[in-house]
GUDO-896587 format. One record per residue (C-alpha): residue number from 1; x, z negated, y; residue in one letter. Coordinates in steps of 0.5 Angstrom, whole numbers, plus 2048, in hexadecimal, padded with zeros to 3 digits. Example, Ala and Ser with C-alpha at 12.3 -4.5 7.8 and 13.67 -1.06 7.14 Angstrom:
<rs>
1	819	7F0	7F7	A
2	81B	7F2	7FE	S
</rs>
This chain:
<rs>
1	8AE	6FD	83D	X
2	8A7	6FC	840	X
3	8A1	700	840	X
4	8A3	704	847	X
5	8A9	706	844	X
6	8A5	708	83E	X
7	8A2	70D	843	X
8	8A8	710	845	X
9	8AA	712	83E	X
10	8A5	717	83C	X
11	8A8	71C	837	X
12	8AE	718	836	X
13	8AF	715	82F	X
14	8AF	70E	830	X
15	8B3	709	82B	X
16	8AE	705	826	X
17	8B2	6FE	829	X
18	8B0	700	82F	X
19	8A9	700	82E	X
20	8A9	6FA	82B	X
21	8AC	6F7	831	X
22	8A7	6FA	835	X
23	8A1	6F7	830	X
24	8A3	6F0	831	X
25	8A3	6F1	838	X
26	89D	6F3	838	X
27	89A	6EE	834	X
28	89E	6E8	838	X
29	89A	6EC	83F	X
30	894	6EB	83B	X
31	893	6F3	83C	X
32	892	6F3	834	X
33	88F	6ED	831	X
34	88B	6F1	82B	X
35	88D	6F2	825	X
36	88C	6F8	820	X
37	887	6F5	81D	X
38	883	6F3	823	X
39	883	6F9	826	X
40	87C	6FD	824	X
41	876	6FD	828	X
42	877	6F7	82E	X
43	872	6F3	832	X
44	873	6F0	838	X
45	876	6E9	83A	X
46	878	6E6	840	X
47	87B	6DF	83D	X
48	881	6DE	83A	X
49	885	6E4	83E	X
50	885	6E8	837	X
51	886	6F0	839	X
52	884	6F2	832	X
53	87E	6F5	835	X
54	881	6F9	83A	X
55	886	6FD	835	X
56	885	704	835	X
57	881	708	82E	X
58	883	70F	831	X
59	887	713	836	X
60	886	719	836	X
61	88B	71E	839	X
62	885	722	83C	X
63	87E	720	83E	X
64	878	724	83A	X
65	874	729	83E	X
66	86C	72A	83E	X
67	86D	72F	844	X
68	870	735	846	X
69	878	737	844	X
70	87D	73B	848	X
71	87B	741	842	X
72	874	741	847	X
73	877	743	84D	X
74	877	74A	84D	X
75	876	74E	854	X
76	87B	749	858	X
77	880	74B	854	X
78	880	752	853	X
79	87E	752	85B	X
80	884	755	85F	X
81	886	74F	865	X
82	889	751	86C	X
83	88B	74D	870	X
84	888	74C	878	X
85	88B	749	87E	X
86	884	748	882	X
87	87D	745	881	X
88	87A	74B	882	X
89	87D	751	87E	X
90	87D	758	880	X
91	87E	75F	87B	X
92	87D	766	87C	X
93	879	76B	878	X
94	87A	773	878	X
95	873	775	877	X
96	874	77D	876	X
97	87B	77F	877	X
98	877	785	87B	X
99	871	78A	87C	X
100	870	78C	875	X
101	86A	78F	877	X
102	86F	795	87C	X
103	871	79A	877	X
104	879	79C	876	X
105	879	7A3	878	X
106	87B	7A6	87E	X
107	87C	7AC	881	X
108	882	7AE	883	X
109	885	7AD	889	X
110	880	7A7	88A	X
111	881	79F	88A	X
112	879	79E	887	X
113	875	798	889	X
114	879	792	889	X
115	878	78C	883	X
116	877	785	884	X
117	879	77F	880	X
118	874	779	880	X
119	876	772	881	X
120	874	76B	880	X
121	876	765	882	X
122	874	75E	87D	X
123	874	757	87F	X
124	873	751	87A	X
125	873	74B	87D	X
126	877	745	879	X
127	873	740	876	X
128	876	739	873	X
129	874	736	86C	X
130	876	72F	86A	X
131	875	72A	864	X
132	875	723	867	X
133	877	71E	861	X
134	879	717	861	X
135	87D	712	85C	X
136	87B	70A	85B	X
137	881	706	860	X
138	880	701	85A	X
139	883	707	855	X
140	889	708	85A	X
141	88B	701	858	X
142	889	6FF	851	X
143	88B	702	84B	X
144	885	705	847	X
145	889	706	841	X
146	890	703	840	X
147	893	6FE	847	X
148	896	704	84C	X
149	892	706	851	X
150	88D	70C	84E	X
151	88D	70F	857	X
152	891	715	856	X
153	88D	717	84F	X
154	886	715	852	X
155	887	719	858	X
156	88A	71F	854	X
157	884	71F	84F	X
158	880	71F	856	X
159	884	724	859	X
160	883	728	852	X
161	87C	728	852	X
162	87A	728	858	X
163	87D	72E	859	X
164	87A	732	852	X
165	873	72F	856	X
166	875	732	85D	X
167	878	738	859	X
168	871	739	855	X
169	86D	738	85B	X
170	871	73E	85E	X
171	870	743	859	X
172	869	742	859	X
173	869	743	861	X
174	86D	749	860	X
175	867	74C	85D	X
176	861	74A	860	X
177	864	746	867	X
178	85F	749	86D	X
179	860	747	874	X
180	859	748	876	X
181	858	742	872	X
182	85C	73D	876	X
183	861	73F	87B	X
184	868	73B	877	X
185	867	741	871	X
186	86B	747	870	X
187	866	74D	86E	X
188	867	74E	866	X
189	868	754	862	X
190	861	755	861	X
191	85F	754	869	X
192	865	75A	86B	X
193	864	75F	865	X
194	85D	75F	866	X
195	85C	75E	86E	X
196	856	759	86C	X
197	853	755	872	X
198	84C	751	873	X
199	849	752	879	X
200	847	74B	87A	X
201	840	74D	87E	X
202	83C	750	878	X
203	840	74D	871	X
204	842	754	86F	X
205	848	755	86C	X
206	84C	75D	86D	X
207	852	760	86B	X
208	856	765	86F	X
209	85B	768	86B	X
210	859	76D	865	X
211	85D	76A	861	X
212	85A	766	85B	X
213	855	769	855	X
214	84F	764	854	X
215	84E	763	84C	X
216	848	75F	84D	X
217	849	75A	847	X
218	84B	75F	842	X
219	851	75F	83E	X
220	858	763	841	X
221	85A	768	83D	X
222	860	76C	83D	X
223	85E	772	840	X
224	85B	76D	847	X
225	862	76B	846	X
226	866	771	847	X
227	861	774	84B	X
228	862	76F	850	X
229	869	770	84F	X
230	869	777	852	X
231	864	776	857	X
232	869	772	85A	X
233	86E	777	859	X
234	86A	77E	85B	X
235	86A	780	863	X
236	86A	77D	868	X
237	86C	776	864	X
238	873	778	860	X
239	873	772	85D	X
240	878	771	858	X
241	874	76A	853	X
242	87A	766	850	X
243	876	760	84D	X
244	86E	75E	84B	X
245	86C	757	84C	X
246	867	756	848	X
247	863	74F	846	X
248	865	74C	83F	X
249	85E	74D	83B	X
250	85F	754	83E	X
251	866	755	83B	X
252	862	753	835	X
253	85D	758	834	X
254	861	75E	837	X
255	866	75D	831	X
256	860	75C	82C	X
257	85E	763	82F	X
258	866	765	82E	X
259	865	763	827	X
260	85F	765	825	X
261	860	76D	828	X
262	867	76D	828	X
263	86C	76B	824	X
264	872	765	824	X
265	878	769	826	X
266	87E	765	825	X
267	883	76A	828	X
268	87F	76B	82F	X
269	87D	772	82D	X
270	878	775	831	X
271	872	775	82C	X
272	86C	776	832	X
273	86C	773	838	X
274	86C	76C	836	X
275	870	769	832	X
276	872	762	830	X
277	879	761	82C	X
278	87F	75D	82C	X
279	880	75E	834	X
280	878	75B	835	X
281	872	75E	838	X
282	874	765	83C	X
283	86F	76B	83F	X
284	872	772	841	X
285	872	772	847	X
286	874	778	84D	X
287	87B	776	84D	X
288	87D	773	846	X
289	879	76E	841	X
290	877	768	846	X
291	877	760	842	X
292	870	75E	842	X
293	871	756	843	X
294	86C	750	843	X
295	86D	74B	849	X
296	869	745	847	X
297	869	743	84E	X
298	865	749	851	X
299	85E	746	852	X
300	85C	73F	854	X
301	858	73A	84E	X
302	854	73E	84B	X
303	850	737	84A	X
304	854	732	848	X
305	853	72D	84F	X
306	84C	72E	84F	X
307	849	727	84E	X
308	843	726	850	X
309	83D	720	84F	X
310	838	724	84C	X
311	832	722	850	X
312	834	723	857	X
313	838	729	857	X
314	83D	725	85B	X
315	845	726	858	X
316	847	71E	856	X
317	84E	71F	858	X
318	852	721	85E	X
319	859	723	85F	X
320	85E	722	865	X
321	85E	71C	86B	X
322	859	720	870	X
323	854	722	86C	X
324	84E	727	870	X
325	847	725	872	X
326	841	727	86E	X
327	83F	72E	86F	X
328	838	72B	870	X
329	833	730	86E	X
330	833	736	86B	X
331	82D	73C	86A	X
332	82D	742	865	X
333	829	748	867	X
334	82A	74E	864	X
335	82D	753	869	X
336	82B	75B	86A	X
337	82B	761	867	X
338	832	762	865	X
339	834	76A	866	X
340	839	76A	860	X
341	837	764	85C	X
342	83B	760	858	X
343	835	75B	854	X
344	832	760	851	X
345	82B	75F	84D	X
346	830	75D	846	X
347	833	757	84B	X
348	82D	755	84F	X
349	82C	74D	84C	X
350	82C	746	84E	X
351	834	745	850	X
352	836	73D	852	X
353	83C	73D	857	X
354	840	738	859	X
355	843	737	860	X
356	849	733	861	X
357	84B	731	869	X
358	853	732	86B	X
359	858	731	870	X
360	85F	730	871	X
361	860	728	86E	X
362	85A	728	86A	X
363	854	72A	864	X
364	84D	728	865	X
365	848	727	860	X
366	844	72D	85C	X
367	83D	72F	85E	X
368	839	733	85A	X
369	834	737	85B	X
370	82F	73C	857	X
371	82E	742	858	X
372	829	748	856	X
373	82D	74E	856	X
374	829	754	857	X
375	82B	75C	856	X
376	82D	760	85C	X
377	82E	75A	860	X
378	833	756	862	X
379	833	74E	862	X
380	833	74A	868	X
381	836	743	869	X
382	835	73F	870	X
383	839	739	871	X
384	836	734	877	X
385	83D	733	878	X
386	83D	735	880	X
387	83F	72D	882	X
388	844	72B	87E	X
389	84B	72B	880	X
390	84F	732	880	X
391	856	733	87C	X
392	859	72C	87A	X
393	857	727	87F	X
394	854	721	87D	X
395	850	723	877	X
396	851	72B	87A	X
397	84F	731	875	X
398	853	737	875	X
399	84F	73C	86E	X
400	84B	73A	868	X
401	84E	73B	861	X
402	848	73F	85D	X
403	847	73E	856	X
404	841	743	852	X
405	83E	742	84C	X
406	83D	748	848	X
407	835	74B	847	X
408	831	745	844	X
409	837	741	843	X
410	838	739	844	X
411	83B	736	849	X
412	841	734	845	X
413	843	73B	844	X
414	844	73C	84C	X
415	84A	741	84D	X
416	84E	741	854	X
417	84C	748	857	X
418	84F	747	85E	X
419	850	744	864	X
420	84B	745	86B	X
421	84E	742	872	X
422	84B	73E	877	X
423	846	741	87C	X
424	84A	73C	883	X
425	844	73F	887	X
426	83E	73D	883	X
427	83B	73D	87C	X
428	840	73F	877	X
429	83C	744	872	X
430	83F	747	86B	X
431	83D	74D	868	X
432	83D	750	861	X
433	83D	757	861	X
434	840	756	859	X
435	846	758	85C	X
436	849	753	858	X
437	848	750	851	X
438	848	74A	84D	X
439	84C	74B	846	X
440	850	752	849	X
441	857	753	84C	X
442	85B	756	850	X
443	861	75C	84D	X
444	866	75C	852	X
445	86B	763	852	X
446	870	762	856	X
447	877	765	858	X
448	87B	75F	85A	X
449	881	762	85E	X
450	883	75F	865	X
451	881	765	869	X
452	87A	763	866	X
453	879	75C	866	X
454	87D	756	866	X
455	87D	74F	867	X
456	881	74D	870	X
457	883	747	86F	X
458	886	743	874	X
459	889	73D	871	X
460	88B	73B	86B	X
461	888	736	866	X
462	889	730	869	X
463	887	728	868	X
464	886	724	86F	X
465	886	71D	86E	X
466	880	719	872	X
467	87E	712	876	X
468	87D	70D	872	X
469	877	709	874	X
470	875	705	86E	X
471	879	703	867	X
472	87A	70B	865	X
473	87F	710	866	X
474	87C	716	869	X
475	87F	71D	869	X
476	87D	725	86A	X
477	87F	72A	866	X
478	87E	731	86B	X
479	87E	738	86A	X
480	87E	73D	870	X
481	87B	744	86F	X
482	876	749	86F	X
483	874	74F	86A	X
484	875	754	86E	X
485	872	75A	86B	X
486	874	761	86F	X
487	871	766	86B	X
488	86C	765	868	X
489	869	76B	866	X
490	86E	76C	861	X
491	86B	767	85D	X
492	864	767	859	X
493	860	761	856	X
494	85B	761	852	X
495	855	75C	853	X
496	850	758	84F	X
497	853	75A	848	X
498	850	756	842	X
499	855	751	83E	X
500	856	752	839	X
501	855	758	834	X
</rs>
């Protein structure tokens, strides 16, 4: 018997000469030159050809984890999936079955006017996501623990965890992907629920859809919730909402609410509109209870990547291998009178932002930036960034990442509010109507059915192995898709909902 064969016996009962045997092989290869009494806390040698140093402490079956768990991918899962066979995927949508606004009646002997349906065809454009990861070609030939080749288990674990990043990634983007950010993203839930869009000319954002409720940085409710919930199933919506998708701290504070003004119900007994008992979190909702559950990837960092020197207001870490230019300049000025305000006279104050430049390959340093805030009016940020490069090119720049402190705050409580896109054909300007807000969330109420909104895939998961051009060996995981949200007045979100309770 010798260590191979060892290998080859996992589960089986071995016999106790045999592993006597198999130590003296070890001890004679010089694969085991330690004795029990030896093996502790060993320093390198590199005399004497003693492996004593090399003797494993612990093997763990699995590695601990200090990030996200599969438990935190949650809309990827519930998300229906539909196959497709071109690049560019096409679906219909019955807008009105008729002319509701004809009546019925007719008189007799006559045919009445005649009723229209109303149709519309959608297109999405398939997009492609990978995670490139990389294993040593030292790994694939030394053993790291024991003397077979450790290629398959160092690929395998790379393989794991590369998918569960890319798989992160993933559900983030489905919350808040835009394609008016960069040409390679898919548009996100929030951008195709709410019809939102900058215009790149005057940095001022605007929502088509009248599908979302602004709750300002105040706390949802039970009523918000369940008032959203019928407004997507009233005339002309005839939504049916299914699930709402909430941040953590969010659930957090709605079962607070549920357990300060309601009652813990072990039975799931309806005992108001919202209720927590064995089945979780549930709200009524137009066609039954609907589950409210936290997804902890609906947001970007709240603040955890903001790392900055302190003194020039410059970020001191960069991400990616094509890091975007410097925005150069940036100005403040207070814009006009805004005709339905949201920095009213209690949120006029001294705000910091911090402006993030990104592209497809890479993240650039923060800048920061004071600003005095005035009610009624709006804040007005000029980027001179007309000379630098577009989308991903050599140092190009495709959007800024925004991040706002609140009123009066330091910088180190700066919160993610939004990202703006480039202006290609000039200075790119951003605008702070305080539509979007620091320390707040959005609640998602959705009816996740196909004839809603799915998931086209075009391939399934797959891994590519790449060229080797230096001492790694390289490979893609990919995933081809978009979310393609067909309906989405059937649908409501509830922005800017304070954490917490």
């Amino acid at each position: 018997m010798n260590f191979d064969s060892l290998q080859s016996m996992a589960g089986q009962n071995i016999a106790i000469k045999d592993l006597a045997e198999l130590n003296k092989a070890l001890q004679a290869s010089g694969q085991l030159l330690a004795k029990s009494d030896t093996v502790g806390y060993q320093t390198a040698s590199s005399g004497g050809g003693n492996l004593a140093p090399l003797v494993p402490q612990s093997i763990q079956n699995t590695l601990d984890s200090a990030t996200y768990t599969d438990n935190a991918i949650v809309f990827w899962k519930k998300l229906a999936k539909v196959s497709v066979t071109n690049t560019i995927h096409e679906s219909a949508v019955v807008n009105a079955y008729g002319t509701m606004q004809l009546d019925p009646f007719i008189a007799e002997g006559e045919v009445g006017p005649t009723s229209v349906g109303e149709y519309e065809k959608k297109i999405v454009q398939i997009k492609y996501l990978a995670e490139r990861r990389e294993i040593s070609d030292v790994a694939t030939m030394v053993g790291m623990i024991g003397a077979t080749g450790v290629s398959a288990q160092g690929l395998a674990q790379q393989t794991m965890d590369g998918t569960k990043a890319l798989l992160g990634k993933l559900e983030r983007t489905l919350f808040n992907a835009n394609s008016q950010l960069s040409g390679l993203q898919y548009d996100g839930l929030e951008k195709q629920i709410l019809g939102a869009s900058v215009d790149t000319s005057t940095g001022i954002e605007s929502f088509s859809n009248d599908t979302h409720t602004d709750l300002e940085g105040g706390a949802a409710t039970a009523q918000d919730i369940v008032q959203a919930a019928y407004q997507a199933a009233a005339a002309p919506n005839f939504g049916a909402p299914n699930v709402c998708m909430v941040e953590p701290r969010t659930y957090a504070g709605l079962v607070n609410l549920a357990s300060a003004y309601g009652r813990f119900d072990p039975n799931q007994a309806a005992a108001g509109s919202l209720i927590f008992g064995t089945n979780g979190l549930q709200i009524a909702g137009p066609a039954g209870m609907v589950p409210i559950v936290p997804a902890p990837l609906m947001q970007y960092d709240d603040g955890a990547s903001l790392r900055e020197d302190g003194s020039t207001g410059f970020g001191d870490t960069t991400f990616g291998e094509n890091v975007p230019a410097n925005p150069g300049t940036i100005t403040y000025a207070a814009g006009a009178a805004d005709s339905a305000p949201k920095f009213r006279a209690a949120d006029a104050g001294t705000y910091i932002y911090r402006f993030q430049p990104v592209n497809d390959k890479g993240v650039g340093k923060f800048r920061q930036l004071s600003a005095t805030v005035q009610a009624g009016k709006s804040a007005t940020f000029t980027f001179s960034d007309s000379g630098e490069p577009v989308g991903s090119g050599t140092n190009g720049l495709s959007y800024y990442r925004v991040y706002r402190t609140e009123k009066d705050g330091s910088k180190d409580t700066a919160r993610y509010i939004g990202s703006w896109p480039r202006n290609a054909s000039g200075n790119t300007v951003i605008v702070d109507e305080n539509e979007r807000r620091p320390n707040t969330a959005p609640i998602y109420i959705l009816q996740l059915t196909p004839d809603v909104m799915y998931w086209a895939q075009l391939l399934d998961f797959l891994r590519r192995p790449l060229a080797q051009d230096k001492t790694t060996i390289p490979f893609l995981l990919m995933l081809f898709g978009s979310l393609h949200v067909k309906i989405p007045t059937k649908n409501h979100i509830l922005r800017n909902c304070k954490l917490g309770f």
